[in-house]
C-alpha positions as a printed NumPy array, in Angstrom:
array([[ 15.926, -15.273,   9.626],
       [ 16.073, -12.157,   7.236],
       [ 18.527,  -9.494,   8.008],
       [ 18.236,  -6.223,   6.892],
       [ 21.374,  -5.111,   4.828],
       [ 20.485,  -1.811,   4.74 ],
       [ 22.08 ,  -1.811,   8.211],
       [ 25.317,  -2.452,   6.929],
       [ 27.925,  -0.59 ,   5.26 ],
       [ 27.069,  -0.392,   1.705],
       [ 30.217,  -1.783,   0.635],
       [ 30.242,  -4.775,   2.594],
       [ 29.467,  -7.017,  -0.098],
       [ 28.704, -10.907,   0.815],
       [ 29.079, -12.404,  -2.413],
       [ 31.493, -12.879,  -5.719],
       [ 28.688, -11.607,  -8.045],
       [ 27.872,  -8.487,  -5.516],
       [ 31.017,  -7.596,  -6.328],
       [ 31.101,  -8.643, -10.043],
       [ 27.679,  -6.59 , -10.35 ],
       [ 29.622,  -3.234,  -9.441],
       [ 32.506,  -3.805, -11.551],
       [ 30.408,  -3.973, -14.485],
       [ 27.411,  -2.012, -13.903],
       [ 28.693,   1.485, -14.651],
       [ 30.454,  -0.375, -17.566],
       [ 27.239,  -1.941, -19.744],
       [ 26.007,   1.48 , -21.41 ],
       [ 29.558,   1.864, -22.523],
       [ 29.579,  -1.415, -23.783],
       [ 26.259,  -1.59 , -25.742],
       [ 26.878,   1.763, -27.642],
       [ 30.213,   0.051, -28.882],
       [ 28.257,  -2.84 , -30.019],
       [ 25.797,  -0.721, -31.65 ],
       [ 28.557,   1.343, -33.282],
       [ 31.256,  -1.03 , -34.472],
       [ 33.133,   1.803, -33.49 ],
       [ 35.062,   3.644, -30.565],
       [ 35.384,   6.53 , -31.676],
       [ 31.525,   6.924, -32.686],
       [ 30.392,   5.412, -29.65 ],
       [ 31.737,   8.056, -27.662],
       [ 30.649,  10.82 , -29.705],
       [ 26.984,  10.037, -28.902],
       [ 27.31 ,   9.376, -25.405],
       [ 29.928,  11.978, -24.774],
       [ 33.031,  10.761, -23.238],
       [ 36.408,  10.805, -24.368],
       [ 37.338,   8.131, -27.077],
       [ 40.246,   7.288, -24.646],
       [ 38.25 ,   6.638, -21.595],
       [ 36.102,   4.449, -23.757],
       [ 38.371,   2.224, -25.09 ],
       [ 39.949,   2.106, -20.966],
       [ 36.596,   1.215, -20.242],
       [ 36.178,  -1.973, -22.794],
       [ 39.434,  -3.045, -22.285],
       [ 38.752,  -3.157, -18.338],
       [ 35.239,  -5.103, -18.846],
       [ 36.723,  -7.685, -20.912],
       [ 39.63 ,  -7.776, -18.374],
       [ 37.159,  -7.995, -15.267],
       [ 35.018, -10.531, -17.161],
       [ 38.219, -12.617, -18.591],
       [ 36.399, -12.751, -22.023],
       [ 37.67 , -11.014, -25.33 ],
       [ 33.715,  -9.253, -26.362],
       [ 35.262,  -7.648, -29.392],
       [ 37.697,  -8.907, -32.664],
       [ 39.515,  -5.632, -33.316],
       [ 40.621,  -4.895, -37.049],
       [ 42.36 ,  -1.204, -37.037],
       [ 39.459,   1.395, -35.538],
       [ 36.649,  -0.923, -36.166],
       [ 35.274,  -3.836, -34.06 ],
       [ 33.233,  -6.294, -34.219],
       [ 31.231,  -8.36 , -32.108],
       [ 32.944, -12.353, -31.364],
       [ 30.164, -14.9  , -30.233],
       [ 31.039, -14.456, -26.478],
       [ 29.873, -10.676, -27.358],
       [ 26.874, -11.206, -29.073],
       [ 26.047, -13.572, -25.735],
       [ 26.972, -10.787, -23.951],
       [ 25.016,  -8.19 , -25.624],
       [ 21.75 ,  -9.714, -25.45 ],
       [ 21.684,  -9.473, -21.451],
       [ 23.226,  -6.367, -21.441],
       [ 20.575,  -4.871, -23.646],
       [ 17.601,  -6.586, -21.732],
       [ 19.438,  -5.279, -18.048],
       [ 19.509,  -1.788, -19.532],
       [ 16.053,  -1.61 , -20.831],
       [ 14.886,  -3.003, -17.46 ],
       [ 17.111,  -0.039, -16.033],
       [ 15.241,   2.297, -18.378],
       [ 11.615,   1.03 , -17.81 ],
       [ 12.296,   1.6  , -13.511],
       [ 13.263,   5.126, -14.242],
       [ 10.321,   5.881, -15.982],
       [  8.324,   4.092, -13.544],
       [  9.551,   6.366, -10.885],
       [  9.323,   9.498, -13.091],
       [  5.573,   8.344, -13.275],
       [  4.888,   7.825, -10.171],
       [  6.059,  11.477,  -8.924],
       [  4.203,  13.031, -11.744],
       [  1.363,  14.989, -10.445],
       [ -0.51 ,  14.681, -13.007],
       [ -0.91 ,  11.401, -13.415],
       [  1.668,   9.584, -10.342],
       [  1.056,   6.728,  -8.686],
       [ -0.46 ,   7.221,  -4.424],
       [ -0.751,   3.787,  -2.8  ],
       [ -3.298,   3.838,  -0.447],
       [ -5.074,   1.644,   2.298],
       [ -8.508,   1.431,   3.911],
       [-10.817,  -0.313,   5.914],
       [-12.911,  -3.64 ,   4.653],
       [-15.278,  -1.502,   5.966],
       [-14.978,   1.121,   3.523],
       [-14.759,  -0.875,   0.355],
       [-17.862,  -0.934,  -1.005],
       [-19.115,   2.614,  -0.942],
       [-16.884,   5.163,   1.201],
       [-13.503,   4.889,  -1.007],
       [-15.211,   4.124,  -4.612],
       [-16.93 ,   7.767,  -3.705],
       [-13.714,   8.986,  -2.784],
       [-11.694,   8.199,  -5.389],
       [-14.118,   9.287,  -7.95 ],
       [-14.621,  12.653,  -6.825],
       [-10.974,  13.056,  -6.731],
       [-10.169,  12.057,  -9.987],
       [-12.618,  14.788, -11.176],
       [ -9.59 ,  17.203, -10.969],
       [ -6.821,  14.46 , -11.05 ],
       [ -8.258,  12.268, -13.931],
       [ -4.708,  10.53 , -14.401],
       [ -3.497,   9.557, -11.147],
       [ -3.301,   6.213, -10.699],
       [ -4.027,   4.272,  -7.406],
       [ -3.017,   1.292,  -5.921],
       [ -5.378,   0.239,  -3.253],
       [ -5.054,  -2.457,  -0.439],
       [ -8.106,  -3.176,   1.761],
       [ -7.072,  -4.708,   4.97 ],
       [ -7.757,  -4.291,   9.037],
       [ -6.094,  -1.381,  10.712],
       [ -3.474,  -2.801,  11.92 ],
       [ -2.088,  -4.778,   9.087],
       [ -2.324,  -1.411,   7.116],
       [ -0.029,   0.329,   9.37 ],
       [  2.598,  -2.042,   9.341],
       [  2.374,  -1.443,   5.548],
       [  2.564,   2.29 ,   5.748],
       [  6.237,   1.967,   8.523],
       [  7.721,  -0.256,   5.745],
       [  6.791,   2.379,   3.141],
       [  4.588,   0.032,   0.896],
       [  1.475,   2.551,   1.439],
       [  1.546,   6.498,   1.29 ],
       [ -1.715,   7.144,   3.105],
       [ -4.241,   4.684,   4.856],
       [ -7.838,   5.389,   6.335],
       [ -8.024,   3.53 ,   9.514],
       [-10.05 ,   3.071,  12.722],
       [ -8.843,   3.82 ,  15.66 ],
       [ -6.745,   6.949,  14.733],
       [ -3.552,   6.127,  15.566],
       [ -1.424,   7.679,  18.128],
       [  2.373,   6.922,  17.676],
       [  5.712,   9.075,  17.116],
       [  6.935,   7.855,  13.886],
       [  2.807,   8.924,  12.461],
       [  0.588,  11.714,  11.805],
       [ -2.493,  10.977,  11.768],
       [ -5.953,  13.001,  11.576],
       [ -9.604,  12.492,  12.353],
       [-11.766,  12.602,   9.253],
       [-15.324,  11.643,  10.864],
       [-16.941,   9.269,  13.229],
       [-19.002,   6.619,  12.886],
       [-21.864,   5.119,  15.008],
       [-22.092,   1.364,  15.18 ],
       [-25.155,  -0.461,  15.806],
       [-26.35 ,  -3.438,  17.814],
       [-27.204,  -5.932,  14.808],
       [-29.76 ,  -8.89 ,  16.079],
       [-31.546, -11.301,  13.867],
       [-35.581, -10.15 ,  12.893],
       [-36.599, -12.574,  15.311],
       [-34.987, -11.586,  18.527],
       [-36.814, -10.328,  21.743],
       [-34.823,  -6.591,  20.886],
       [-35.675,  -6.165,  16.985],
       [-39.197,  -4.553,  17.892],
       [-37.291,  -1.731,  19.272],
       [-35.364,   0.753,  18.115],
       [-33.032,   2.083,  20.195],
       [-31.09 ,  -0.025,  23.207],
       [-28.467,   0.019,  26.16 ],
       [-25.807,  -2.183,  25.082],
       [-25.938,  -3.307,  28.968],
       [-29.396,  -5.403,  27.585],
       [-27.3  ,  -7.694,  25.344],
       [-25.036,  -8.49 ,  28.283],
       [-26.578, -12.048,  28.163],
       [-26.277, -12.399,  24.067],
       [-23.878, -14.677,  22.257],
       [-21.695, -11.89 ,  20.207],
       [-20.243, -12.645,  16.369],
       [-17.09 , -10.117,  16.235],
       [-14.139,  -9.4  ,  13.81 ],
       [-10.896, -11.005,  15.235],
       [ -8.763,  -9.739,  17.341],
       [ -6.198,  -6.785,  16.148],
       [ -8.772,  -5.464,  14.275],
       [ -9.745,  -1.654,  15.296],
       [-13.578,  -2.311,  15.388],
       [-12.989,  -6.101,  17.646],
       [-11.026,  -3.532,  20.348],
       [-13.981,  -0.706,  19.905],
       [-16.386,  -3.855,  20.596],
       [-14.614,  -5.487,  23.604],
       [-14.023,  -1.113,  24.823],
       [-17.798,  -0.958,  24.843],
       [-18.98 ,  -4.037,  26.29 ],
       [-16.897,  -3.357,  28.983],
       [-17.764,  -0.318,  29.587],
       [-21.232,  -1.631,  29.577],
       [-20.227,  -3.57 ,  32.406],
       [-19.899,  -7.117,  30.612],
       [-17.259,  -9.362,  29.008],
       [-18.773, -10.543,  25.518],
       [-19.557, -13.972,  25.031],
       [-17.785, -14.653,  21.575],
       [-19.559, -17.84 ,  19.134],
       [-17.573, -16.28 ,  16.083],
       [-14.153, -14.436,  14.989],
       [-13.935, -13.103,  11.116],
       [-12.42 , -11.016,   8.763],
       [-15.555,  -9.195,   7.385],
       [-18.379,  -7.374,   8.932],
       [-20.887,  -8.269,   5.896],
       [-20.139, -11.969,   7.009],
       [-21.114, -10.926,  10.765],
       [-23.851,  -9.818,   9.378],
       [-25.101, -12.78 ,   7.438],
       [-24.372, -15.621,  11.163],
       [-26.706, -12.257,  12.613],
       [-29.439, -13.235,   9.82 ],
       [-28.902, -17.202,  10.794],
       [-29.734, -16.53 ,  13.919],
       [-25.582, -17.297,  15.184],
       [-25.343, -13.85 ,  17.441],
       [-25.449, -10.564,  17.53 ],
       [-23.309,  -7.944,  16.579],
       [-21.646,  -4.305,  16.898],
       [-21.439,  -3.472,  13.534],
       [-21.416,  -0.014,  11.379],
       [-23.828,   0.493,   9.258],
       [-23.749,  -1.552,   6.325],
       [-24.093,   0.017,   2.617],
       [-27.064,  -1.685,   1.467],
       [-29.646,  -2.571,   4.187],
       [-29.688,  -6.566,   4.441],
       [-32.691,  -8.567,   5.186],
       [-33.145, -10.667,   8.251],
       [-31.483,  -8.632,  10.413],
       [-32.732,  -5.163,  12.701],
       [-30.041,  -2.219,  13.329],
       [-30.692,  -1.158,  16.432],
       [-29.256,   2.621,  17.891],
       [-27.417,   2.444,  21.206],
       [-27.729,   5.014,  23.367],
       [-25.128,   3.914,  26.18 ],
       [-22.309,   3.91 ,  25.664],
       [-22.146,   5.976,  23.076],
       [-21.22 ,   3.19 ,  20.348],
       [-19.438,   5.03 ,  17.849],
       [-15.732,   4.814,  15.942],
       [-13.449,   7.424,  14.589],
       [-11.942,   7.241,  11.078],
       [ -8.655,   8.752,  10.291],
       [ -5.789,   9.475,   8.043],
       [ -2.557,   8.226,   8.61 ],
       [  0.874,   8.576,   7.067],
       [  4.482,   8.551,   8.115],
       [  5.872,  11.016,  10.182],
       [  8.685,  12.904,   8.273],
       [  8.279,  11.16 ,   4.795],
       [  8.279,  13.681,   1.557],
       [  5.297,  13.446,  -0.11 ],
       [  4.993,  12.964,  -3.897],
       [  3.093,  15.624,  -5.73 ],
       [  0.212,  13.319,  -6.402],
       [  0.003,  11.783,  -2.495],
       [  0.131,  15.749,  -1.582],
       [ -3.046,  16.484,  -3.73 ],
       [ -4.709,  13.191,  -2.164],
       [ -3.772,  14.205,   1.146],
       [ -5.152,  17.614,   1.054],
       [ -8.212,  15.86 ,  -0.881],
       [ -8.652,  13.9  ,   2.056],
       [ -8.4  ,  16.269,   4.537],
       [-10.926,  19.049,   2.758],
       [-13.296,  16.202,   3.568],
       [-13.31 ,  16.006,   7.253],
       [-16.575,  15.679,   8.63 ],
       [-18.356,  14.305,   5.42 ],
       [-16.261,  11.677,   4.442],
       [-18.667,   9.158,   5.111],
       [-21.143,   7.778,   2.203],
       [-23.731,   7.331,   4.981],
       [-25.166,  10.589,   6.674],
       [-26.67 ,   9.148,  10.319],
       [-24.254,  10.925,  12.256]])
């Protein structure tokens, strides 16, 4: 089991080197700009402390570590081996502390931050490239990092606050989100070039009551918009397959496996016939979604309103 320890005081520490960790963090700079300097009374003219709280502070580290770090000779010091040991650590754990912070300084820049974002399999191959290209028009610098996954998946990512922004079907409708429509969708009955419906080129879903069905697996958006509409088409589908991608869906279609409620796909794909429903209405809304209450950085606030200036043409594929 993993427990969170964010739910406990902060200073309830559960190990020796928890505690050993806060004894000498504050500590290290102090430490490495002695080392540098051979020298307390330099060191702390460059980082600006008293010369007395300095030497306090070296005295205490050696005293908390129970090592001597430096062979004193009048004002000037010198490293002893345990020191030079030492040094070497501290000087990689500071530059570590360094590179984070300007990681994070990065990230919030809006000119060139970081926005984590998350969308459909769906809308991998042609919505989001289009998307992120026109954006970075006016925003040539910010950096991305993307993660393509079903809708529900993705918003368990965006609670934990691993994604800033996610395009998902079906909008989502929770307290702890916002979330807004972008655009809608229609999906299309997908049957192999041989079946008794690819001549036409429209259909009531209620005609493939009797059809084998290839579907994404459950807990993804479009597998609940598929079971919605058979149902409401007064049938229970018949399910031969479960995936992960509708392009594979589409190939079993082709083999002859099924047929399918699919979206359009991005590049038409032989052996197969995309047939219009007319009832139900077989469509699916795409959204944005981000936590409710959660600051934006400058660079997820000039995605977001990207994002949102699109509503109604965010969609690479203009049939609706």
């Amino acid at each position: 089991m993993v427990h969170d320890r964010r739910s406990q005081p902060w200073l309830s520490l559960n190990s020796h080197e928890d505690e050993m960790a806060l004894l000498l963090a504050p500590r290290l700079a102090y430490f490495a700009a002695v080392a540098r300097h051979e020298h307390v009374t330099r060191a702390a003219l460059e980082i600006g402390v008293p010369q007395s709280t300095l030497s306090r502070a070296i005295v205490r580290l050696e005293e908390d570590l129970g090592v001597t770090l430096f062979a004193r000779k009048g004002r000037t010091l010198s490293l002893t081996p345990a020191g030079r040991t030492f040094l070497t650590s501290v000087e990689r754990a500071l530059g570590e502390v360094e590179r984070s912070a300007e990681a994070v300084r990065a990230d919030v820049d809006p000119t060139a931050g970081r926005v984590a974002f998350g969308f459909l399999h769906t809308m991998g191959s042609e919505t989001v490239p289009g998307l992120l290209r026109a954006f970075r028009v006016d925003h040539p610098k910010v950096r991305f990092t993307l993660v393509q996954n079903y809708g529900e998946a993705m918003i368990e990512r965006l609670r934990a606050g691993e994604l800033d922004l996610c395009l998902t079907s079906p909008v989502p409708d929770a307290p702890d989100l916002v979330a807004r429509r972008l655009d809608e969708q229609r999906l299309r009955l997908v049957v192999p070039d041989d079946h008794r419906l690819a001549g036409r080129k429209r259909v009531r879903l209620a005609e493939a009551a009797e059809e084998v069905f290839v579907t994404l697996e459950p807990g993804y958006g479009l597998r609940r918009i598929t079971d919605h509409l058979c149902a409401e088409a007064g049938f229970r589908p018949r399910v031969a397959f479960e995936g992960e991608e509708a392009e594979t869906l589409r190939g079993l279609v082709a083999a002859g496996l099924g047929v399918a409620l699919l979206p359009p796909p991005a590049v038409a794909r032989p052996g197969v016939v995309e047939l219009t429903v007319t009832a139900p209405r077989a469509a699916r809304e795409i959204g944005v979604a981000w936590q409710a209450g959660r600051p934006d950085t400058p660079p997820v606030a000039a995605f977001k309103k990207f994002l949102l200036s699109r509503r109604g043409k965010l969609l690479s594929e203009p049939e609706h």
